[in-house]
N, C-alpha and C positions, 0 to 999 in steps of 0.2 A: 614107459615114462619118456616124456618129449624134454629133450636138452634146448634151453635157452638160445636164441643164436647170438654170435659173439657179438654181434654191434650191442644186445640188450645188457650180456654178462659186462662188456664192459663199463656200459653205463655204473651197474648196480657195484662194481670193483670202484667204482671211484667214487663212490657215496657210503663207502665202507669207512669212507678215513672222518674222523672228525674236523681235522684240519680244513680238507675238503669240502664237505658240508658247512662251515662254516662262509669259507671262502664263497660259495652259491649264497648264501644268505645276505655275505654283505655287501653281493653284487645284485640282488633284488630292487638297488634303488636306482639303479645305472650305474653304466661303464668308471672301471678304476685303475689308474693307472698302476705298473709291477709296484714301484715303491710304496705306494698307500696303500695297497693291498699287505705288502709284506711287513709296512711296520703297525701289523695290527697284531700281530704274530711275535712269541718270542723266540722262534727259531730262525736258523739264517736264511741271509735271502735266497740261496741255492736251493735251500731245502725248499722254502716257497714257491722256486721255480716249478721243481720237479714236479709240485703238488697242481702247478698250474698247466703244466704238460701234462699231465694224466686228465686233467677236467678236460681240457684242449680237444686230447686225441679222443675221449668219451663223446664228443660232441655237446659237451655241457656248456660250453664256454668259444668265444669265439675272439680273438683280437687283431687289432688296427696299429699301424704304426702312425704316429702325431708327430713328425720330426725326430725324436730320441728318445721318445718315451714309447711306451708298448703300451696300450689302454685292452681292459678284458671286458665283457658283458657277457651277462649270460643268456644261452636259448632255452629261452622259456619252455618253448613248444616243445624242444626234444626232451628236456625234465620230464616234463606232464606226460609228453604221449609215452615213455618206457612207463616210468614210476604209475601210471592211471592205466595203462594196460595189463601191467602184472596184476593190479587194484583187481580190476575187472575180469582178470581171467581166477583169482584165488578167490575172492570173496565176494560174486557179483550182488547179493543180497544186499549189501552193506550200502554198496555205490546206489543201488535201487533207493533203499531207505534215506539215505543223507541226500540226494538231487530231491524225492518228495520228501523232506523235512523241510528242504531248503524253500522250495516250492511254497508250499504252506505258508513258510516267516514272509516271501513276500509278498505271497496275495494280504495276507491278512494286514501287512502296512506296517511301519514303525507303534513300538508302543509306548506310550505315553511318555 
């Protein structure tokens, strides 16, 4: 049995938390600054940090200093390419079936 390597394991440790998962979701629309991120949250802003340093060190997330504020975004591509490689190494049938479904809905066009 092949063990994970750690850059992947860590991705998937930090998509374990809800909190976390979250946080990636509500950075899907662009970059947010620590405070607006954390007052989305009912826990403190440390504990947000922490949650933001783990996506950080995962590569999930990347930030920018704006004068005094800290802004996060997230990387899309390393999401996809762990979470779409595990995809395709456990269940490649599936990824086969859903790209030709997908296929299909666009040839055939919007419907009515």
């Amino acid at each position: 049995m092949t063990q994970p390597d750690d850059d992947t394991a860590g991705v998937f440790r930090a998509l374990a938390d809800p909190t976390r998962r979250q946080i990636l979701q509500d950075l899907k629309d662009g970059e947010l600054a620590a405070g607006q991120i954390a007052s989305r949250f009912a826990i403190s802003a440390p504990s947000v940090s922490r949650h933001l340093g783990v996506l950080k060190h995962a590569g999930l997330i990347t930030e920018r200093r704006d004068g005094n504020r800290i802004l996060y975004s997230l990387v899309e591509d390393r999401l996809a390419l762990c979470v779409g490689g595990f995809l395709s190494a456990v269940c490649p049938e599936q990824i086969v079936l859903r790209h030709t479904k997908w296929r299909s809905s666009a040839q055939e066009g919007p419907t009515p």
